[in-house]
NUSETOR-682357 format. One record per residue (C-alpha): residue in one letter; z, y negated, x. Coordinates in steps of 0.1 Angstrom, whole numbers, plus 5000, padded with zeros to 4 digits. Layout:
% NUSETOR-682357
aZYX ...
This chain:
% NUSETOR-682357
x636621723968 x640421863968 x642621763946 x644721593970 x642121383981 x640921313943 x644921153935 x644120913968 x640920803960 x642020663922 x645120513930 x643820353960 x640720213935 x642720063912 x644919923939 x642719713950 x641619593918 x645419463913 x647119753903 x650819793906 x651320173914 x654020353900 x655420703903 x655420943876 x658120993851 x659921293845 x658521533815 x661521433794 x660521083778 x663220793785 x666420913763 x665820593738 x662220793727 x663721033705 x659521083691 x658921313719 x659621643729 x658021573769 x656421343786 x652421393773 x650521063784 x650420833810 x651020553788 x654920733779 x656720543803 x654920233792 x655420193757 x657619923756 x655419723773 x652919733743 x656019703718 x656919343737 x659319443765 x659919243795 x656919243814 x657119333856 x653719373854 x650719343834 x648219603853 x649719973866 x648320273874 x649720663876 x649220993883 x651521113857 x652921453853 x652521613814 x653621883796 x651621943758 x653522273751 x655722183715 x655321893690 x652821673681 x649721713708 x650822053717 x648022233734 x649722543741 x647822743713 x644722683734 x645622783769 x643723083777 x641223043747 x639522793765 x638622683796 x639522303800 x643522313782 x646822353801 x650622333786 x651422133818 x648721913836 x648421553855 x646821253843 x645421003860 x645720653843 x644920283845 x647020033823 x646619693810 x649619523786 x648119183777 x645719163809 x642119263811 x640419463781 x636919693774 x635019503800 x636919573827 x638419903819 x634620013811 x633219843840 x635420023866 x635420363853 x631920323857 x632420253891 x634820483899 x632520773890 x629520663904 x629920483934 x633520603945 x633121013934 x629521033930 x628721173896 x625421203890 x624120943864 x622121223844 x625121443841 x627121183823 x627421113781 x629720853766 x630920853730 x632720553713 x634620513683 x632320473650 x632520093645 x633319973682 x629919783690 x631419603715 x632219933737 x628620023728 x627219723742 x629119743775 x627920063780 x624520013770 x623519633781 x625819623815 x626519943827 x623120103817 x624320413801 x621020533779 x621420493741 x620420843740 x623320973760 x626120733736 x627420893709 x629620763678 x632420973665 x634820923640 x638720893639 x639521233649 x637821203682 x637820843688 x641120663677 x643720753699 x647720743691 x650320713692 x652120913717 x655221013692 x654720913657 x655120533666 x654320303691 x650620153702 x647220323694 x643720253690 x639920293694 x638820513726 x635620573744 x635420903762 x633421023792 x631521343789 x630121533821 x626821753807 x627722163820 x624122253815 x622522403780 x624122743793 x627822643785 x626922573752 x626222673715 x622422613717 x622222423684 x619122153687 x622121903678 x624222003707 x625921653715 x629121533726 x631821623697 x630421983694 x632922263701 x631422443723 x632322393757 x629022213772 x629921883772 x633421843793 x635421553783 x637121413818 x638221073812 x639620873780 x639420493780 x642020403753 x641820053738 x645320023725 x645119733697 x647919823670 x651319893669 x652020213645 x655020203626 x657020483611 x655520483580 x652120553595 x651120133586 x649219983617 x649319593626 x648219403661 x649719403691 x650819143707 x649719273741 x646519433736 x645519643762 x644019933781 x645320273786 x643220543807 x644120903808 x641321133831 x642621543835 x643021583876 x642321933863 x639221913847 x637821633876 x638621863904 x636622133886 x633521903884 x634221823919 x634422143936 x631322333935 x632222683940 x634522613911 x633122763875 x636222683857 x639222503859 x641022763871 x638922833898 x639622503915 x642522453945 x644922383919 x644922703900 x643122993925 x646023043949 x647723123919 x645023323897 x644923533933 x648523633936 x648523753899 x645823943910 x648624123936 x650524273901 x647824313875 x646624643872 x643324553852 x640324343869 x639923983868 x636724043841 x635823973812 x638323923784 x640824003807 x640023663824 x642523443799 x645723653806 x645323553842 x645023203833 x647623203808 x649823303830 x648623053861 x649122773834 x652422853821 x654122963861 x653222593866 x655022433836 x658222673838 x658222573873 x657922173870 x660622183843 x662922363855 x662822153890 x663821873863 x666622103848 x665022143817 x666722513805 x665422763785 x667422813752 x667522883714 x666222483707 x664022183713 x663022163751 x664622453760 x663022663731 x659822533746 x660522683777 x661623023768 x658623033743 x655622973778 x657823263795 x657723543773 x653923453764 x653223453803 x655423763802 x653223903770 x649723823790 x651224003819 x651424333796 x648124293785 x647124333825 x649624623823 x652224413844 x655524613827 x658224513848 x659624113859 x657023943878 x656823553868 x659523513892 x657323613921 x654323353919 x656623073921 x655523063963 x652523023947 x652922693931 x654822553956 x652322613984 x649822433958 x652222153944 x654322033970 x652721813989 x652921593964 x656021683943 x658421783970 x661021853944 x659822183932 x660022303964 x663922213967 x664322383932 x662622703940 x665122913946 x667222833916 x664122793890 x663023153907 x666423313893 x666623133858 x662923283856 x664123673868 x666923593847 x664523523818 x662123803824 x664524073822 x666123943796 x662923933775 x662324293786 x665124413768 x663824253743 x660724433737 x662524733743 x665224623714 x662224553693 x660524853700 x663425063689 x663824833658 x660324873644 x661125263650 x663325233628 x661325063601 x658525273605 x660925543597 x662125393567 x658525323557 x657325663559 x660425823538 x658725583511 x655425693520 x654525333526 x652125203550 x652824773553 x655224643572 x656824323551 x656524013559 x660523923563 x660424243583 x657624093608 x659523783605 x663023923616 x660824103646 x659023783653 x661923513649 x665423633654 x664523913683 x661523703696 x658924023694 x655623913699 x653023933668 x650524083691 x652524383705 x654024423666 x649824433659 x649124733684 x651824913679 x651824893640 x648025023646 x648525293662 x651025443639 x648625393612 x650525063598 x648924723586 x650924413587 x651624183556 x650623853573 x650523653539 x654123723536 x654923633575 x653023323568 x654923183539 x658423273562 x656523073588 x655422803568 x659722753555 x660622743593 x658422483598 x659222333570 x663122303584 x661422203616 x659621893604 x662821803585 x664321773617 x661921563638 x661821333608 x665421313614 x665121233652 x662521033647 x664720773627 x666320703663 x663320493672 x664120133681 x664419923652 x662319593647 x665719393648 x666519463681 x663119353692 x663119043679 x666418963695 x665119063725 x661718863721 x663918533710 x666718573738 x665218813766 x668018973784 x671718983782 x673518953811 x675719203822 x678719083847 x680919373843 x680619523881 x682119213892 x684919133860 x686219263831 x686718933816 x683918673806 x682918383784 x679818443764 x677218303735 x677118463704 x673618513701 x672918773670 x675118933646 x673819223629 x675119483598 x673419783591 x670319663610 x670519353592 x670718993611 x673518783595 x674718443595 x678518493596 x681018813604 x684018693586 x687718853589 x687919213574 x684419293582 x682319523603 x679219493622 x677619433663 x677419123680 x675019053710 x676518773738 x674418573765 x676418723784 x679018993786 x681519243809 x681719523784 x679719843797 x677419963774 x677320363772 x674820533792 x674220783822 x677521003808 x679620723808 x680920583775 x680920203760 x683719993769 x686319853740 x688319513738 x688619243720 x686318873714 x688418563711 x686718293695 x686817903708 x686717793678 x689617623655 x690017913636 x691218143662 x688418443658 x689718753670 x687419083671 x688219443682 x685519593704 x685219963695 x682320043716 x679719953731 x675920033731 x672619993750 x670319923720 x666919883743 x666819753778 x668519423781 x669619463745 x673519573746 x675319623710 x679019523709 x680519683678 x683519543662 x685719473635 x686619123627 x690819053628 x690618713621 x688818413617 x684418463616 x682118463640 x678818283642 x675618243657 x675517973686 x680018043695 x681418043725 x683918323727 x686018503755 x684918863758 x688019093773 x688019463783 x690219713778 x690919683814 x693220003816 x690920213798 x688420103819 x690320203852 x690720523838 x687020583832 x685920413867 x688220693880 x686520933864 x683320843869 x683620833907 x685521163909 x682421303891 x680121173923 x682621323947 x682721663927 x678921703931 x679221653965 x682221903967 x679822143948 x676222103967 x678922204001 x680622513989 x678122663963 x674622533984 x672222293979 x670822443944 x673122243928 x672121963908 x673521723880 x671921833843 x674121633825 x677621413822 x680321273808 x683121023819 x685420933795 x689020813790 x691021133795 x688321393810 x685321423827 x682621683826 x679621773846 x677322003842 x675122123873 x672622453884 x673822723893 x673123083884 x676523223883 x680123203873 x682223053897 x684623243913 x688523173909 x688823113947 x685622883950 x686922653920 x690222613939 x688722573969 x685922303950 x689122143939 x691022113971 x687921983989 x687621673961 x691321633967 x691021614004 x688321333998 x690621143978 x693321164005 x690821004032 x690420694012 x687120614014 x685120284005 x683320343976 x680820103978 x677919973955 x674719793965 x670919763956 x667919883971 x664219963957 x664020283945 x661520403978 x663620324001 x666620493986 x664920833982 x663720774016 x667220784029 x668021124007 x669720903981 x670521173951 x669521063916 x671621193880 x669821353857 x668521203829 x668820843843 x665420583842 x665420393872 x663620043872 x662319883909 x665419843921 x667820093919 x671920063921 x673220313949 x677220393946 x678120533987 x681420703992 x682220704023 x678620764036 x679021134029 x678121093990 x675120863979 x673620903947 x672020633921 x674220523898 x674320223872 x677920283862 x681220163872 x683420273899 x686620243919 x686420043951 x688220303969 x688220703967 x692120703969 x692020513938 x691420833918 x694720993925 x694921363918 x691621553904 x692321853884 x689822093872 x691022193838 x688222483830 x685122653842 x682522773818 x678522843809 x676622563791 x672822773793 x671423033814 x671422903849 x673722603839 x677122583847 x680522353832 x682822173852 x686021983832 x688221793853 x690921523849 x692121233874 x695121003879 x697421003853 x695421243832 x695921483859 x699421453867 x700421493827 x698821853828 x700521903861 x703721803844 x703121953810 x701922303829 x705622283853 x707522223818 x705822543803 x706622753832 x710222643832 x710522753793 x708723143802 x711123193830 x714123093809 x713323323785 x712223603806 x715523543823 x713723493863 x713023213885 x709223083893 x708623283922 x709423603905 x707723533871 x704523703877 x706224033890 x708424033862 x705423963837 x703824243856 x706824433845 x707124363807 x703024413807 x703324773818 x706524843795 x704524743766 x701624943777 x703625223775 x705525183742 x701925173728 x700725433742 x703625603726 x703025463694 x699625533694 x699725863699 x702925903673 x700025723645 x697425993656 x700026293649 x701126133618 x697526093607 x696126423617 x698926573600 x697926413564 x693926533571 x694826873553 x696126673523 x693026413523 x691226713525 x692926903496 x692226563474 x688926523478 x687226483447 x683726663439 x681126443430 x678026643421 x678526943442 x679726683469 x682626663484 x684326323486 x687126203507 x688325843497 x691625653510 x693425353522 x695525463546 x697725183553 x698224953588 x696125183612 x693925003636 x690125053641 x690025323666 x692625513647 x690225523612 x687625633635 x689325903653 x690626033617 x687326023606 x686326263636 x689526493625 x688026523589 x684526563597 x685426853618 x687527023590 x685026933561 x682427113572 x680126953548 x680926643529 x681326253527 x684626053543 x685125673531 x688625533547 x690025203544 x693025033566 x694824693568 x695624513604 x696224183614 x695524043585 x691624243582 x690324503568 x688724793582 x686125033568 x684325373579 x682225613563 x681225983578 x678326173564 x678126523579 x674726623590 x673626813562 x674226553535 x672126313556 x669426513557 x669626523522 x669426143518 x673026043517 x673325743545 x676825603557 x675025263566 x674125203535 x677725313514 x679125063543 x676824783541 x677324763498 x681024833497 x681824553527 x680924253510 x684024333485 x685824253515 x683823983528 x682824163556 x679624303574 x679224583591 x676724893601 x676125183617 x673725513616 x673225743585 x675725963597 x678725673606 x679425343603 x682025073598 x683024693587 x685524463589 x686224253563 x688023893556 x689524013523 x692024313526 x693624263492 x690224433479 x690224673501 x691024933472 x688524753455 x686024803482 x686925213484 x686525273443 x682725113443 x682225433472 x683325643448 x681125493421 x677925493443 x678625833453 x679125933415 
């Protein structure tokens, strides 16, 4: 049974047992889960449905795309060593919040893999968590499941959750297919829970009955409920008999067969788990990159960069040396995208970020090569044989050379590695690391908002239609604290019935204002933003001017309404900008990120290189031209189907409910979009892209202003040229000629005056010379000589190498403010021992500086020329 066919056949079974299906989420959890790195469950889009959200539904079911590659649940250590885990894989789920429970959910999976996928009955084990007799029974008494073939295992394999470090979990019961006595470790014992690889766990029924908090305290959920998770995977491996692994099903072989095309070793043996690393990870980079996920230095992106160069390391190990991840991405489109058509409309611009990637990681190993050269040479001067940890930490960490390649070649120059001491560098970064997601995970929605939200449901929001409204106070909260009373002088968020602020979300920030109160006291607030809290929770925060405010008050609720017009032209222009962007530079581009404010917007979008000074003007003309033609900019509602079905374009980022709100511009630019807008394009007035830059590899930076933004840099940039001319004594049109001018006038008085400073210096070498003071049979050359730029030391340097035949030069210099620093070793004193890096790398931290170089030259600059004679005595002293 393909795999196709097996993502049919579930959803349309739990379909008709009531199911509402929905479509995956994207691998980066909603941006109010700040416990997750990616998306690793089904059940992640569904946690606040467990937690007491509002409640569209009570039964769903998924396939849901994962990605277990960093944080907690990370199975990335175990791609390759075994045969049934994958960084990024899709699950298959079933949900109940507050519906049916272990009857049911046992019941049908039953069901499901007998009648509807015909498992054989023999082939199939069950385990259940250690005190769950009620799962026990079901299995036993109704579904018939032999007591022989029900196993009961303890927390570690049979209490699941939560996904993140809050949110619901409970006791599990997991299905088991039997691989035959072959697969496994041939212990009389042999049962489900054994870690050999006979018994194949395939499906997870998750009884979800507490709510974890953050400090690790459990108590019942309101909504008990059921939450399924079954690999596609590992099913389509039991399903497809020529299959022996996972990787031998439809889902992996195409692309197992075109690594094949590069590796110059066999698929055998133990050569077998570099080819499915490799297959595994193509897959993930590829998903998250069509999602605009991009490889960097930290958190997602880290992730990222961390599955290419060990898909890149695996492809060494086949003896694959030059960039070749970037070629099986045909591979896992041809596989994928029948039912993810949007890896195939990222493929060409995930296939450069990857090439990108590659080569860059190739130098890397090349960079790291040449560094370990360098302390193996160090090592053997000592006569040493281990490498230090910090060393292999360095290697490991801040040039991203893998362990495994420091291991071979280590070996074969007859070198050990200290791993304690790597370990204990390790063990600090993580250490930091932890630190951190304890930090993020402090984000997590706080219990206060909940309750608001359980006691009032939703606020309603009627700022598309006015920017002034009358509202009940419903909640007034300080520092996650409810309170009875905000009095005059005070600080803290309010929460209306209803309200016509905009809270901040997709790029665009919170709206500001002011609260009038009804009451006899004349209350008066300043709004100084607004927040989304949760869905349907929004947080005005304010500062009482006068009067208090209390629970159960009607008050007036005004926005900034000029501000607001400034931002609504923003935010529009942004929509108009992508569009302007996906016609000149192609349809690569895509949003990765926003943000409309006040004065500025900024949008960040794919695209692999720097955009030319003629495209941006022409980018910026084209929005211009938009504005001009006046345009409806119209908003309306549709379900989110139908508006992909008509090529609507969704931001990044965004979490889209069943109906979706579509902003059209003149039926040229359609695009999801929950904030607010101008009615008409011409509304914007003048767009005016203020810079271009690089955000991350493959990402690009748009800044732009609009209306009267735009005309006050217009203005202020006329005002500046007016000042240059009159001081240059032209007129506008000749300014850049007779800048042109002045520019090659001054490149020729320094040209002069360099080569004046180079006379003046050669002619003191025969006194530096003649000065040079003897330190143990060496001759020593020591001097500040005065306000000389960097090249200049260096070329002096040179001049008194030459002439000294055999010596030591240490010269000093003041510029700009900095000091400058050289040493020269001639040849013969280094091979001796004497090392210019080393008299450099001491003496520069006198002037607060750092610096390097090789034994026989190097240099520094330094923060701190006042001790720059400083600086040139301790030479003389380490020399001495």
């Amino acid at each position: 049974m393909q795999s196709n066919e097996i993502r049919k056949k579930y959803l349309d079974f739990f379909k008709s047992k009531g199911h509402t299906i929905k479509p995956s989420s994207p691998l980066t959890p909603p941006s109010d889960d700040a416990t997750l790195l990616f998306t690793t469950a089904g059940m992640v889009q569904f946690k606040p449905l467990w937690a007491g959200g509002p409640l569209p539904f009570s039964r769903a079911s998924t396939v849901q795309k994962c990605l277990r590659a960093g944080g907690k649940g990370s199975d990335l250590e175990n791609v390759g060593r075994t045969l049934r885990h994958h960084t990024f894989f899709e699950m298959l789920g079933n949900f109940s919040f507050g519906d049916y429970f272990k009857r049911e959910a046992i019941t049908w999976a039953w069901e499901f893999v007998h009648d509807v996928i015909k498992m054989p009955k023999e082939k199939i084990w069950v385990s259940v968590y250690k005190n769950d007799d009620e799962a026990f029974n079901i299995w036993t008494k109704e579904v018939g499941i032999l007591e022989e073939r029900m196993v009961r295992l303890a927390e570690k394999d049979n209490f699941w959750g939560p996904a993140g470090l809050t949110g619901a979990c409970g006791p599990c019961s997991e299905i088991y297919y039997d691989l035959g006595p072959e697969r496994g470790c041939g212990h009389a014992d042999c049962k489900p829970g054994c870690d050999c690889e006979r018994y194949l766990e395939f499906w997870n029924l998750v009884f979800p009955q507490f709510y974890q908090n953050e400090d690790g305290t459990r108590k019942p959920l309101e909504r008990r409920g059921i939450d399924t998770g079954m690999g596609l995977e590992r099913l389509s491996f039991l399903l497809q008999k020529d299959a022996k692994n996972n990787y031998e099903t439809d889902l992996f072989k195409p692309i197992v067969d075109e690594v094949k095309k590069f590796a110059k070793k066999p698929y055998e043996g133990e050569n077998k788990a570099s080819f499915h690393v490799v297959a595994d990870h193509i897959r993930a980079l590829l998903f998250a990159l069509s999602e605009n996920i991009m490889p960097s230095n930290e958190g997602r992106g880290y992730v990222l960069r961390r599955l290419l160069r060990r898909a890149v390391r695996h492809g060494r190990k086949l003896g694959i040396t030059e960039a070749f991840l970037y070629k099986l991405t045909d591979a896992v489109v041809n596989v994928m995208r029948e039912t993810y058509p949007e890896i195939a409309e990222a493929k060409t611009h995930a296939t450069r970020i990857i090439l990108s990637e590659e080569e860059r990681f190739q130098h890397t190993i090349d960079y790291g090569l040449r560094l370990f050269e360098d302390i193996a040479g160090q090592l053997a001067k000592k006569n040493e044989k281990v490498i230090s940890g910090d060393d292999m930490f360095k290697l490991y960490d801040t040039y991203g050379f893998p362990l495994d390649l420091l291991g071979e070649v280590a070996e074969e120059k007859g070198l050990s590695l200290d791993y304690p001491g790597f370990e204990k560098y390790m063990g600090e970064q993580k250490e930091r690391a932890r630190q951190s997601w304890t930090g993020a995970e402090k984000t997590a929605i706080s219990p206060v908002y909940l309750s608001i939200h359980k006691e009032f449901g939703d606020q309603k929001f009627v700022g598309y239609e006015k920017m002034v409204s009358s509202g009940k106070v419903l909640a007034i909260v300080v520092e996650g604290v409810k309170k009875e009373k905000l009095n005059a002088g005070e600080s803290g968020e309010i929460y209306l019935s209803e309200t016509p602020f905009y809270a901040e979300q997709g790029g665009q920030v919170g709206d500001t204002g002011i609260l009038t109160g009804k009451g006899e006291d004349n209350a008066l607030a300043e709004v100084t933003d607004t927040q989304k809290i949760m869905p349907g929770v929004t947080c005005h925060r304010l500062i009482v001017k006068n009067g208090a405010f209390v629970p159960g008050e009607e008050v007036e609720a005004v926005v900034d309404k000029e501000r607001r017009l400034s931002i609504m032209r923003h935010h529009t222009a942004t929509h108009i900008l992508q569009y302007a962007l996906r016609q000149i530079l192609g349809d690569h581009v895509k949003q990765s990120g926003s943000f409309v404010g006040v004065n500025k917007l900024r949008f960040d979008f794919t695209h692999f290189a720097a955009i030319e000074s003629d495209e941006l003007s022409r980018i910026q003309e084209y929005v211009n031209n938009k504005i001009i033609c006046d345009d409806d900019a119209v908003c309306y509602e549709l379900s989110l189907q139908d508006a992909l079905k008509k090529g609507v374009l969704a931001f990044f980022g965004e979490k889209y409910g069943e109906k979706v709100r579509v902003l059209d511009i003149g039926g040229y630019s359609r695009e999801l979009c929950g904030g607010t807008h101008v009615d008409r394009a011409g509304k914007i007035g003048l767009f005016y892209i203020t810079s271009e830059s690089s955000v991350a590899a493959g990402v690009r930076r748009v800044e732009a202003v609009c209306g009267v933004e735009s005309l006050k840099i217009v203005s202020d940039a006329k005002n500046k040229i007016s000042d240059i001319c009159n001081m240059l004594k032209t007129d506008p049109e000749n300014l850049v000629l007779k800048i042109g001018q002045i520019s090659e006038e001054n490149r020729n008085l320094q040209k002069e005056k360099d080569e004046a400073v180079r006379s003046i210096l050669v002619s003191k070498a025969d006194g530096l010379i003649s000065s040079a003071k003897n330190l143990k049979g060496v001759s020593v050359v020591s001097a500040n000589i005065g306000s000389v730029s960097a090249q200049n030391i260096r070329m002096l340097g040179d001049v008194l190498k030459d002439k000294i035949k055999s010596g030591i030069i240490v010269l000093g210099a003041v510029q700009d403010n900095k000091a400058s620093l050289i040493a020269v070793v001639t040849d013969d004193l280094v091979s001796k021992g004497y090392n210019a890096g080393k008299i450099v790398k001491e003496i520069s931290a006198i002037v607060e500086g750092t610096g390097g170089g090789k034994p026989n030259m190097a240099q520094a600059g330094g923060k701190k020329p006042e001790n720059l004679d400083k600086a040139l005595q301790k030479a003389i002293e380490i020399l001495a």
